[in-house]
C-alpha positions in Angstrom: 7.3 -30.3 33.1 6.0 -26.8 34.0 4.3 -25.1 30.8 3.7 -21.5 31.3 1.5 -19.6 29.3 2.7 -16.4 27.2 3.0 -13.1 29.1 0.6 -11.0 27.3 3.5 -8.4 28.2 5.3 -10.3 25.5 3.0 -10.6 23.0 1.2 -7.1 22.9 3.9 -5.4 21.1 2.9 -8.0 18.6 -0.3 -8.3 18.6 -0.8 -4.1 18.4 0.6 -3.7 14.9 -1.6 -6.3 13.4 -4.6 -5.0 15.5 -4.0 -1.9 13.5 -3.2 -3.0 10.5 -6.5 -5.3 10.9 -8.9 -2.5 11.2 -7.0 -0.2 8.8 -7.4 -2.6 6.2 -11.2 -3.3 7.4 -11.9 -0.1 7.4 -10.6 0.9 3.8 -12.4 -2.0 2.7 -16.3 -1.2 4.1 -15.4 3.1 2.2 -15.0 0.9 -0.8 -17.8 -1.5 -0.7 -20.0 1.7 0.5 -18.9 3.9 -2.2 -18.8 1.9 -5.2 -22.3 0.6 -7.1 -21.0 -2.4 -9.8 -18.4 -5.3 -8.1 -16.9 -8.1 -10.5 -18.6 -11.0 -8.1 -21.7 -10.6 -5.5 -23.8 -7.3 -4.3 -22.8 -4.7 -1.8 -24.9 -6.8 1.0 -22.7 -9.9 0.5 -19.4 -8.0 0.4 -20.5 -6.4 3.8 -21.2 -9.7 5.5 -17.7 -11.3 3.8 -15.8 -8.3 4.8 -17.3 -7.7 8.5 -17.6 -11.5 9.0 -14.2 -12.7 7.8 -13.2 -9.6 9.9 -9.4 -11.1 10.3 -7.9 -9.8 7.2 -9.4 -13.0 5.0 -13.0 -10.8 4.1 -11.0 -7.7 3.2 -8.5 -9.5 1.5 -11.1 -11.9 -0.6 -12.8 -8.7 -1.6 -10.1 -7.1 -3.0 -8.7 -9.6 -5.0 -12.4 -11.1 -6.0 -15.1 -8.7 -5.8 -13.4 -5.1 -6.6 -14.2 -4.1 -9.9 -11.4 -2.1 -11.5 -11.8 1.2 -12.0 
C-alpha cells in the first residue's frame, strides 16, 4: 500500500481563497473591535485576544455573532 501525501500543487488553489478570505474577515473584524467603544459581551482587550487567537475564522466569527453591539 503506497500512501502519498497531497501535492501542495493540488491543494493551493484551495487553500489561497480561504487564506484570503481568512485575513479579510480578520481584518474587518480587529477595524471593528478598534473603532467601536460599547460590545454586547466582554471589553475591547478580550475581543482582541478571541479574534487574533481564534485567528481561523472561529474568533471573528464568535465576535460577530456574540460581542458586536448593533448599531
Amino acid at each position: 500500500m503506497n500512501l502519498n501525501p497531497l501535492d501542495l500543487n493540488e491543494i493551493l488553489p484551495f487553500l489561497i481563497p480561504l487564506i484570503a478570505a481568512q485575513l479579510v474577515l480578520l481584518a474587518v473584524t480587529l477595524r471593528h473591535i478598534l473603532t467601536r467603544s460599547t460590545y454586547k459581551r466582554g471589553s475591547r482587550a478580550l475581543w482582541l485576544v478571541v479574534a487574533i487567537v481564534g485567528m481561523n475564522f472561529i474568533g471573528p466569527i464568535l465576535y460577530f455573532l456574540l460581542g458586536r453591539e448593533d448599531a
